[in-house]
Structures are given as structure tokens and as C-alpha cells.
Residue, then its C-alpha position, 0 to 999 in steps of 0.5 A: x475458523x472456516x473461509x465463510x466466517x473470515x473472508x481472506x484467512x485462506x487462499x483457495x483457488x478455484x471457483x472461491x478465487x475466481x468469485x473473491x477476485x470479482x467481487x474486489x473488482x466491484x468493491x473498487x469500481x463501486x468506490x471510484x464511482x461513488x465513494x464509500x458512502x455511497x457504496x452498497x452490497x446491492x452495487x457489489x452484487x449487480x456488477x460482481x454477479x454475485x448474490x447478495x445473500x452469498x456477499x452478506x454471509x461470506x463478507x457480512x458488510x461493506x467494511x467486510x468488502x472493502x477489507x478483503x478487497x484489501x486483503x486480496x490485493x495483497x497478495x500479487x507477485x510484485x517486487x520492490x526494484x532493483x537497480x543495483x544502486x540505493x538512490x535507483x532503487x528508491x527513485x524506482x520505488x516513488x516513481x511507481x507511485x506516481x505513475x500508479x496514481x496518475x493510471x486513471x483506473x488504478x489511482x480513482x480506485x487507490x484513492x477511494x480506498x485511502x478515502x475509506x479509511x476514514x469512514x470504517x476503522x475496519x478499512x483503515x485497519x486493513x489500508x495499514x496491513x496492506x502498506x505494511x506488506x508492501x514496505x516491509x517487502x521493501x526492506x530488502x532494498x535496504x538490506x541490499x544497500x547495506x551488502x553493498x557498502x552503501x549503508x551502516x550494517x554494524x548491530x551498533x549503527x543499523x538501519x530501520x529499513x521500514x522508516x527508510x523506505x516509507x521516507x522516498x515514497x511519503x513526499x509523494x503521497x503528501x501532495x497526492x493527498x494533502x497539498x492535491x499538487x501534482x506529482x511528477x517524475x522530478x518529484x520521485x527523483x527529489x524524494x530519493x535523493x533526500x532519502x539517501x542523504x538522510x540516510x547517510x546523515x545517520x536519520x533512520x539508525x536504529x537508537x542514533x535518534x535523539x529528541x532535539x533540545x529545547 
């Protein structure tokens, strides 16, 4: 399968990078300025300066676009934090949230895309790989936790280091999303505190779960 017909199945550099690279930057600001409904390859080509023809046959369409925008952003160098401590590192973790939604720039565009998610099933499927590979290289803070005696690391009481992680930063995206209440720093602080408590209280040990009784 070539490059042309899968947009994001390789990673060249280059010129290819350098193209990839703004036409996600035009995808995103033509979402923050007008949402995916009103976003069009036209846009894309006029604030990227590439032509349409190209964008039609390497991306195919708007869900193409916002799909590999997606894609590309997911390939930074970010790291989850590390505080030396579980709750450091949790609170570290929602409080990036926070601040990367309250970013003017990086939170119109973060939440064009999440609201696009709802239009196109192609870029709702590329929002879930993307949040994916963001928490699962956030496992490692649990793993870390573990090595440190701070969690259960026994095969008999492990830890679902993915339901753990989502758990700090899911309060967060519940008011930025559903609630629209604002999000601040005591919110991060509360999340992880709540997180390590369930934590610790055995709520994400792997077959420890149990459907309460009626």
C-alpha cells in the first residue's frame, strides 16, 4: 500500500513531512474557525498552499484530512510526567489538560476536532486511536507506581493501568465537554486524589471488579 493511497501508514520526511505538516495545521484552524461542517478542501488548499487536486488524491476528503491531522498529531515526543510519586504524577497529568484547553489556540482546535468526532465515524475512529496512544504511553505511571510499592503488582491483584489513567483526566474532560463548567488547577488536584484513592481501594484491579447486587 503506497503513501498516496494511506495517508499516515508511513512516516517520510522531507518535503512529504513538511506538506503533511501544513496541511494538518490548515485542517485545524479551518475547524476552529468554522467547525467540521463547514470545513472544505477548498479551505485546506487556500491556507496549506497545497493544491486541491494533490489534497483530493493523497487525503481523498474532509474525513481523509481530519483523520491524518490526527494521525500526524500523534506522533510528537511527549512524555507522561514524572514526579516521583503516583498522585505527582496524576495531578501532573489533568493539570496538562487543563492548561492545554485553556491555550486559546490549542483548545478551539482540540475541541473542533472532538466535536467532529460526531460528524464523521472516520474521525471519531481516529479521535479513539489517537487518546489510545496517549494513555497507554501513560501506563508507565502506573507501572512506576507499582515498582515503588505504591500499588499491587502481584499477576493475582494487578492494576489496569489504562482504566486508572483515563479515571485522573476523565473529570476534566467531563466539565470541558458536558457540564462547559470551568476547569482549573484545584480541578486536576481533586481528580487525582480521587484516582489514587480508588486506586488504592482495589477499583481498577484487574478481575477484583464485581457487579453490585441488586
Amino acid at each position: 500500500m503506497n503513501e498516496e493511497s494511506a495517508p499516515g501508514t508511513r512516516r517520510p520526511g522531507g518535503r512529504t513531512a513538511r506538506t503533511r505538516a501544513a496541511v494538518r495545521d490548515a485542517v485545524l484552524t479551518g475547524l476552529s474557525e468554522h467547525g467540521y461542517p463547514g470545513l472544505t478542501v477548498e479551505y485546506v488548499a487556500e491556507h496549506s498552499g497545497v493544491h486541491k487536486t494533490t489534497l483530493y488524491r493523497r487525503w481523498g476528503d474532509i474525513e481523509g484530512l481530519v483523520a491524518d491531522a490526527l494521525d500526524l498529531a500523534g506522533e510528537d515526543s511527549w512524555l507522561p510526567p514524572d514526579t516521583g510519586t503516583l498522585e505527582g504524577d496524576l495531578c501532573a497529568l489533568a493539570q496538562e489538560v487543563v492548561q492545554s484547553f485553556a491555550d486559546r489556540e490549542v483548545g478551539a482546535s482540540g475541541s473542533a476536532i472532538i466535536a467532529a468526532a460526531f460528524h464523521s465515524e472516520r474521525a471519531a475512529g481516529a479521535l479513539r486511536a489517537y487518546y489510545a496512544e496517549r494513555f497507554g504511553r501513560c501506563e508507565i505511571i502506573v507501572e512506576r507506581a507499582a515498582e515503588r510499592g505504591e500499588l499491587p503488582s502481584t499477576p493475582e491483584a494487578a492494576v489496569d493501568a489504562g482504566a486508572l489513567v483515563r479515571a485522573a483526566a476523565a473529570p476534566v474532560f467531563f466539565r470541558l465537554f458536558i457540564t462547559r463548567e470551568p476547569v482549573d488547577t484545584t480541578l486536576a488536584v481533586q481528580s487525582a486524589a480521587a484516582t489514587v484513592a480508588a486506586a488504592r481501594a482495589g477499583a481498577f484491579t484487574v478481575g477484583a471488579r464485581k457487579t453490585p447486587a441488586p
